[in-house]
N, C-alpha and C positions, 0 to 999 in steps of 0.2 A: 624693125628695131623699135622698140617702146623710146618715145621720145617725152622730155619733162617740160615743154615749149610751157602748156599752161601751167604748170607749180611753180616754172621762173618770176610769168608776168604773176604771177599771183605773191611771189614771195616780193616784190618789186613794190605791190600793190600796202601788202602789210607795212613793207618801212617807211612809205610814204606815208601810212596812217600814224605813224607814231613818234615822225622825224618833229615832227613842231612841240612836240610835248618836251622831249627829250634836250632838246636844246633851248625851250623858257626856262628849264630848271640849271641847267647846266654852268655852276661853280654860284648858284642861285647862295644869295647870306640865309636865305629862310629855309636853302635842304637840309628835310629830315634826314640825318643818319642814325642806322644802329649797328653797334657789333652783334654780331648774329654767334649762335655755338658755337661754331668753326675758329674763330673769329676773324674773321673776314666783314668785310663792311656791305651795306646795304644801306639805299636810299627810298624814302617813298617813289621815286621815279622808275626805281625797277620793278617797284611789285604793280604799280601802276600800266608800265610798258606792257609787262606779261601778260595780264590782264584784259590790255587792249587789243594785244596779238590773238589769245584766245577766243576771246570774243569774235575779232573777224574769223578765224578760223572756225570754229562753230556753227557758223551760215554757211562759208562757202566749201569744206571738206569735213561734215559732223561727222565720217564713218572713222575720218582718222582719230589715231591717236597723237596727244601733243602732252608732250615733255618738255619741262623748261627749268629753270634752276630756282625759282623762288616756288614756285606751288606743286601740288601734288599731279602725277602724269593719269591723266583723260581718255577714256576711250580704248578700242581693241582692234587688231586687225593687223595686217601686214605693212603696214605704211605709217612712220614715225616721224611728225613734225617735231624737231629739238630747239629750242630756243634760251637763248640768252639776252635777256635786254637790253643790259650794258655791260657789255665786254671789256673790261678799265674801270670798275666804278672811282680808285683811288683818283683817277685820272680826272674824273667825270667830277669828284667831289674836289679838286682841287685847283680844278681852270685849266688841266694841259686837255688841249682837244682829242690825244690820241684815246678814243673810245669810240665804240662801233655795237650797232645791235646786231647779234649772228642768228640767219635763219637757217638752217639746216634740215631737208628729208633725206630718212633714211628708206627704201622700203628691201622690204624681204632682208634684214638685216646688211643691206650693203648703203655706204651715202652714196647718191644721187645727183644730190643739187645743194649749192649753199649759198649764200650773197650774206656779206659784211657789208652794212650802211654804216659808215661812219661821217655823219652830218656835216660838224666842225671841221672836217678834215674837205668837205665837198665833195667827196670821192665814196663810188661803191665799186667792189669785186662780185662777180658772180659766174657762176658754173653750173653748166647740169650735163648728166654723162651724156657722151656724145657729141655735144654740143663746143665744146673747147672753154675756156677761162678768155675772161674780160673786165674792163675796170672802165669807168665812166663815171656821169650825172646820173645817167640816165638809161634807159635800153635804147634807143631813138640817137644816143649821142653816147659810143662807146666804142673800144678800142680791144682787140685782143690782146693777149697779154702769154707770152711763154717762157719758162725758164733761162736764166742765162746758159752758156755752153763751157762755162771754166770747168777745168779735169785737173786740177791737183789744187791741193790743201793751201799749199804755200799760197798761191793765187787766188786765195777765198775769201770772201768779207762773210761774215758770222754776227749773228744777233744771238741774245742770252737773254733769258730772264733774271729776274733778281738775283745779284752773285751770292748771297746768302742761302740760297738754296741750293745753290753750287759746291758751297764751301763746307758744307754739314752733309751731304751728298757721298754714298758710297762710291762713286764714278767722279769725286772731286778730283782724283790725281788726274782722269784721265778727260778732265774736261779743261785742264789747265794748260795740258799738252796740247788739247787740240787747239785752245784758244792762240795758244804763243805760236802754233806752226802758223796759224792764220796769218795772211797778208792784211786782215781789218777785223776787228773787234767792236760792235757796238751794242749798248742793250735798249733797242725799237720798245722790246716785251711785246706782251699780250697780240693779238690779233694780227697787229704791224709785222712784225719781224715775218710769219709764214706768207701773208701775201706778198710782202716785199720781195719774197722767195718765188713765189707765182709768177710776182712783173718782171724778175730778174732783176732786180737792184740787189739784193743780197743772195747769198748763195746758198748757205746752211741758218735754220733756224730750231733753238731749241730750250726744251721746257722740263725742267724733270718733273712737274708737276702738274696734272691736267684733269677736268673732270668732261661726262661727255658732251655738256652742253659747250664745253670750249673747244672743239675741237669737231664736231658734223659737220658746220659751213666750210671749216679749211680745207677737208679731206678730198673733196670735189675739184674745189680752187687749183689743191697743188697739181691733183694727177693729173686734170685736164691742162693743166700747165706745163706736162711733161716731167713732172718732177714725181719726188716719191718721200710719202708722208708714213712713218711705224713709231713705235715707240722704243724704246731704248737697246728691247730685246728682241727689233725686229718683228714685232709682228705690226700687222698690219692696222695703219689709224682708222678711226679714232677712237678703237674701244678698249687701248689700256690706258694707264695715269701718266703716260709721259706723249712728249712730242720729239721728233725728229724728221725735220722739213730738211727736204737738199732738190737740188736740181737734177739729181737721180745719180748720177755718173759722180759723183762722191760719196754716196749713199754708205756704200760697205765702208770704204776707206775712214771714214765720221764713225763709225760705230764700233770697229776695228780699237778707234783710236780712242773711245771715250770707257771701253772694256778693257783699253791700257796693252790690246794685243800688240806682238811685237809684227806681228805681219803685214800692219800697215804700211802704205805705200810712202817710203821716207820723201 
């Protein structure tokens, strides 16, 4: 069985190169922001981060290719580094610590391996197939990590992204349903809420809006965590625009109910 041992310490290796940067600038009065076309925000510290990431990547895997959210994707071949460098920027520019840089491979079009460093938080997640999901400092100081085992709705804590995209959402009737059968409602957002789903703190986590550098790192995370990560319609993360994290064994029941089907499990 092909094993990802050194892409782990390697991807372990990258966030360590970029953890000190990330957090001198962090809710800094002198960050650069811009709104970007999208408009979505952007800091000199991202285009900085990526920058730094590729660079190490360039010495120690040039044949890969690397994808990231702020520059142009590098390289050819079966094997795709995806990265993001700050996963939260809102966050990142505002002083709340929930932000994380996500390293993500993909190879032969399937994810791999992914580790979320999220500095401020002192906490990292990581996975490589095979190998199971774990959150720690450190590789040397870590813990595995698997899905909670709750089997019905009513008994589920639930994380959401911004309810604004909820509410304008053609699955808004059936995301309100699901929210209210819930036993716990809160919105983690970004990167939070799917490992939260990993560790078993929350149950269901979900986005109806995703691009793929937010989503490579998670996909590894959830399924080695026993859970099951697709997008809205089911298919398989993280290469449509949505998310849908659960700890597996609500899987259907969540998407059932977010499709507004009457088949859900009452």
């Amino acid at each position: 069985m092909v094993t990802f041992d050194d892409d782990l310490r390697l991807a372990h290796v990258l966030a360590d190169a970029v953890e000190r940067a990330t957090l001198q600038q962090f809710a800094s009065s002198d960050l650069q922001v811009e709104v970007k076309d999208d408009g979505t925000l952007v800091t000199q510290t991202d285009r900085y981060v990526e920058e730094l990431l590729r660079h190490q990547l360039s010495r120690t895997r040039p044949r890969d290719v690397v994808q990231g959210e702020e520059l142009a994707t590098t390289g050819h071949g079966n094997r795709r580094w995806v990265l993001d460098p700050i996963d939260g920027t809102v966050n990142y520019i505002r002083g709340v610590p929930v932000w994380a840089t996500l390293i993500g491979l993909i190879v032969d079009d399937s994810p791999v391996l992914g580790l979320v460093a999220a500095p401020a938080l002192a906490r990292r997640w990581w996975a490589a197939r095979g190998s199971g999901a774990w959150t720690g400092r450190t590789l040397s100081r870590a813990k595995r990590i698997h899905v909670a085992d709750t089997s019905r709705v009513e008994h589920a804590s639930l994380s959401y992204s911004d309810l604004d995209r909820w509410l304008t959402h053609p699955q808004r009737a059936g995301f309100l349903d699901l929210a209210s059968r819930c036993w716990r409602t809160r919105a983690y957002g970004d990167f939070l809420s799917h490992v939260l789903v990993a560790e078993g703190a929350v149950d269901i986590a979900l986005d109806p809006h995703l691009d793929l550098h937010d989503m490579v790192a998670l996909a590894p995370l959830v399924s080695e965590a026993g859970g099951r990560f697709t997008d809205l319609a089911d298919n398989p993360g993280p290469f449509g625009t949505s998310a849908v994290t659960t700890n597996g064994t609500l899987h259907d029941d969540v998407l059932a109910l977010l499709a507004g089907a009457a088949a859900a499990r009452a």
